[in-house]
N, C-alpha and C positions, 0 to 999 in steps of 0.2 A: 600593459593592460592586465589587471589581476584579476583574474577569474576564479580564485581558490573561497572555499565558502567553507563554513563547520556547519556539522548535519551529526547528531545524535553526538556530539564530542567529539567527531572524526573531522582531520582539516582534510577535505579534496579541490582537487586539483582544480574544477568546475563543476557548475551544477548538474551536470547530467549523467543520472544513475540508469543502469538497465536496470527496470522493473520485475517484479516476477512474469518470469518466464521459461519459455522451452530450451534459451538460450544456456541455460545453468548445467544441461547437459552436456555440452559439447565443450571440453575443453577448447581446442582449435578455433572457435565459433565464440569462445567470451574472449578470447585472447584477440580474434580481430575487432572485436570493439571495446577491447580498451587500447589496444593500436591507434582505432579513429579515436579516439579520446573522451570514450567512458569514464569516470573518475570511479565508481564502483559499479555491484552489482548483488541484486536480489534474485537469490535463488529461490525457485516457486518452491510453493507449499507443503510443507510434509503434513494430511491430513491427521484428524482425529481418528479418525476410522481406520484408518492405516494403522495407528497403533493400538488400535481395540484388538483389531483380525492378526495383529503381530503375536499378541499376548493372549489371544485365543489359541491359537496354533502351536504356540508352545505349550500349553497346557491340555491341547487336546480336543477341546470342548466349548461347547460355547458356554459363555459366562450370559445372566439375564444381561440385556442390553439397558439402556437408560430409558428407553423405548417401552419397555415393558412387555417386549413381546418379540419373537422370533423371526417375525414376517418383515421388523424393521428394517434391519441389517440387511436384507435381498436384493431392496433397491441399490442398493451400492456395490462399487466393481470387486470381481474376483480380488481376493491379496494377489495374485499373480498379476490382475491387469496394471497394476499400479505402476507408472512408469518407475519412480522411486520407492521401493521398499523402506522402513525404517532403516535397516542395515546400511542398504544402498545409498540412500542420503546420505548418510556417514562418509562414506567412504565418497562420495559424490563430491561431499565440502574440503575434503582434503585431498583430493584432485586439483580444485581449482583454486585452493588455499597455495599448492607446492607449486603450481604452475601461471598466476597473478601475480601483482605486485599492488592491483587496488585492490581495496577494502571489499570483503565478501561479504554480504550479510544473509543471515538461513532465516526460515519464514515457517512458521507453525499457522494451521488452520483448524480450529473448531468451534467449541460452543462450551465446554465443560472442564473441569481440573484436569481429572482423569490422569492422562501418561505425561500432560505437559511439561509440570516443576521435573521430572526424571531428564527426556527427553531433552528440556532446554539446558539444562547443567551437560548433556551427550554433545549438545552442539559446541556450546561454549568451549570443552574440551577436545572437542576436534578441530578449533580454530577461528569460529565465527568471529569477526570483528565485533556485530550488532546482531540483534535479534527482533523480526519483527512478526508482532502476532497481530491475525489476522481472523477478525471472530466473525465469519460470516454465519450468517443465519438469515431464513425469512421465516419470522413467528405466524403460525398456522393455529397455535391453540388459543381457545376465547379466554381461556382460563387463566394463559399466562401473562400478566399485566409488561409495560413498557417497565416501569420500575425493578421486575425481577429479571428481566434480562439483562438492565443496566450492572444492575448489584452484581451478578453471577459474573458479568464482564469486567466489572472491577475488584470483583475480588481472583480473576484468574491474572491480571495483571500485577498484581500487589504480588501473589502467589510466588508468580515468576522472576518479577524483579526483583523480590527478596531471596529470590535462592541461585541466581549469578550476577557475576561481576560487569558483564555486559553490558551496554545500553539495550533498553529495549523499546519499540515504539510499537504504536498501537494502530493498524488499519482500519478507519473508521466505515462505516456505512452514513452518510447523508440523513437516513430518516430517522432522527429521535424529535422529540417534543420539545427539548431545549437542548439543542446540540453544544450551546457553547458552556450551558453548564456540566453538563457530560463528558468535556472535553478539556473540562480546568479540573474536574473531578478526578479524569485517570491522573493526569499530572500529579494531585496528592499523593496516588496509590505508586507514584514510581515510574510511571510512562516519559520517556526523554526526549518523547517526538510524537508527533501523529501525523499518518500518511492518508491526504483528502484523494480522495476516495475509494472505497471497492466498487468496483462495478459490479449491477446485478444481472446476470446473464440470464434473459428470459427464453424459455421453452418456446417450440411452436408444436401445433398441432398439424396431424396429418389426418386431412380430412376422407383418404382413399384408405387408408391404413386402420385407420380411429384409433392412433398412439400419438405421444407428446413424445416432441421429437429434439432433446438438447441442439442447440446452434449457439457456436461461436461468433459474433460479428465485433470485428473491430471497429476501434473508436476511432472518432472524429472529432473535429476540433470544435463542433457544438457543444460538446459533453464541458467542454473545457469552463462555460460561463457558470455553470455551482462552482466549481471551483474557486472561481474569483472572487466570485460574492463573498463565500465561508473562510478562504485565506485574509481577505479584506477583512473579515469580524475578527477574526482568530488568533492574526497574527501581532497586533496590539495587546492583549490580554494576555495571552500564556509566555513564558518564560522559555518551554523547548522548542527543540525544530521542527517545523513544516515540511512536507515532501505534496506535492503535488503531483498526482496520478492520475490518467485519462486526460485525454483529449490536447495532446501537445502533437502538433503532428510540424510546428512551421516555426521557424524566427520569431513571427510573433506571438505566437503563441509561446515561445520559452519567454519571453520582454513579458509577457502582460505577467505570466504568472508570479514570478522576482518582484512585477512592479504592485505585485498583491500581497507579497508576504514571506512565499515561498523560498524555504535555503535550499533546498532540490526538488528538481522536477526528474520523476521516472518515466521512461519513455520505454513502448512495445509493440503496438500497435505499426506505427512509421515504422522502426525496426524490421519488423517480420515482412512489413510492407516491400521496403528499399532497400535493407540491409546498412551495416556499420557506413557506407559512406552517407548515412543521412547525419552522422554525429556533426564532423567539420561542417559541416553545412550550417548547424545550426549554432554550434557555436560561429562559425564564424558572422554570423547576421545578428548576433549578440552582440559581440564585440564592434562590430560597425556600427549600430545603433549606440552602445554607451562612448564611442569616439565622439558621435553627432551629437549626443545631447551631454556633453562634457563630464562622464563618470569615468575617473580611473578606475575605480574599484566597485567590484559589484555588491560591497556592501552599500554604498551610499544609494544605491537605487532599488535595494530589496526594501519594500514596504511603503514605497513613497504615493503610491496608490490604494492604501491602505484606510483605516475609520479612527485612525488614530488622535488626530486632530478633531473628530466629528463628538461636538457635547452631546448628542442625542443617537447615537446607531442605529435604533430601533426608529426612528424619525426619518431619518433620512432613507435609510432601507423603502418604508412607507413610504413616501414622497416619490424616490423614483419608480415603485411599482405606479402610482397614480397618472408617474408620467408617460410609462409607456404603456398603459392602457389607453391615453388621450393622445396618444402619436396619431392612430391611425384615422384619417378621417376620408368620409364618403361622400 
């Protein structure tokens, strides 16, 4: 049974990447899940802001922010709190570069040029297999249209990919106006892959306190149906590879997403959950599924669930939302 798939130009062993996560720290702790049989791993994010307050602090002073104002920069943690310092990250990815044997890949997080093209040539140079950025944002100003956030985001991709040698893939967010032309667009600018989706971590409120209160909650295997829909659109059309992120927590949830499109599914959530012996698990309910339904190779069953064959996507998209509106009957 072949379970080896290419993801961003890289051949792995099987589909199952650890995601960004806490895991990237601990040498001992990525080394037992590529044991259970991770085939890579994405080390979380080294922010924007991390390397603003880097290149403040060397200098002394604050430089005006993008923000345009001093009060910006406050909501965001001490340079000290940051579990990875820019430095640290460094030295973080050649830790787990000298001590792996699967493909590492480092992860940039922001919204703007800034330190990135410097920074991603630092990474590349310490070892990164792949490079994956990661533009979160939630747009707060009326002022700033969907088009200039897009532009700004394809022009830090273009940026980057022209200044290393690396693959570089691009973490989408779910809400733009036409994702799938968004999404053939970075391809032009140099993207070698896009990874569905960032989760958006929402805030609560403390109603004894009167503060908003960050909370982490991990995914579920709910989260997992955008994915399927937008790997089904996507993965017919674009030319690089798909990574599938949130909401894989089971067997079948690894089968649907393959059978949507995906060359990797990144898994964390399960992970932090059950630890490395959830990997065998799920490959091995992979593998017994493509024995049952006669796939040696997991290429012949990546996409076959897919809009490939479908003359009208936009139609049938339509269609089955009509029908599960008329499911429900009283």
């Amino acid at each position: 049974m072949n379970l080896e798939t290419q993801y961003l130009g890289l051949t792995l062993r099987n589909p199952l990447v650890v995601g960004a996560s806490p895991f990237c720290d601990n040498l001992d702790a990525s080394k037992r899940l590529e044991e259970a049989g991770a085939s890579a791993i994405v080390m979380h994010s080294l922010f924007e802001e991390q390397i603003d307050l880097e290149q403040q602090a060397l200098i002394h002073h604050m430089e005006t922010p993008a923000e345009s104002n001093f009060e910006a920069t406050s909501y965001f943690p001490h340079y000290d709190d940051y579990q990875l310092t820019p430095d640290t990250y460094l030295r973080a990815l050649v830790r787990l570069k000298s001590g792996l044997s699967i493909p590492v890949i480092a992860s940039l997080n922001g919204r703007r040029l800034g330190g990135w093209v410097n920074y991603a040539r630092q990474l590349e140079s310490a070892g990164a297999d792949a490079l994956e950025l990661n533009t979160y944002q939630l747009a707060t100003d009326p002022d700033v249209s969907g088009e200039d956030i897009e532009t700004e985001i394809r022009s830090i991709v273009r940026a980057v990919s022209d200044a290393v040698h690396i693959p570089v893939s691009v973490k989408l967010s779910p809400f733009h106006a036409s994702l799938a032309h968004f999404a053939a667009s970075l391809e032009q600018q140099g993207a070698s892959g896009l990874v569905l989706f960032n989760r958006f971590f929402q805030p609560d409120f403390d109603i004894d306190e009167l503060e908003v209160v960050p909370r982490l909650k991990l995914s579920y295997s709910s989260e997992l149906l955008l994915r399927l829909r937008w790997l089904s659109i996507l993965s017919p059309k674009l030319k690089g590879s798909l990574a599938c992120s949130g909401g894989v927590h089971t067997p079948d949830d690894l089968i649907k997403s393959i059978l949507g499109g995906a060359h990797v599914v990144q898994i964390v959530s399960v992970l932090l959950e059950h630890g490395p012996r959830t990997i065998p698990v799920l490959l091995d309910g992979l593998t017994s599924w493509m024995k049952e339904h006669g796939h040696e190779d997991l290429s012949t069953m990546r996409g076959a669930l897919n809009l490939k064959r479908c003359p009208d996507a936009a139609a049938h998209e339509r269609a089955n939302y009509i029908k599960i509106l008329q499911s429900w009957k009283i």
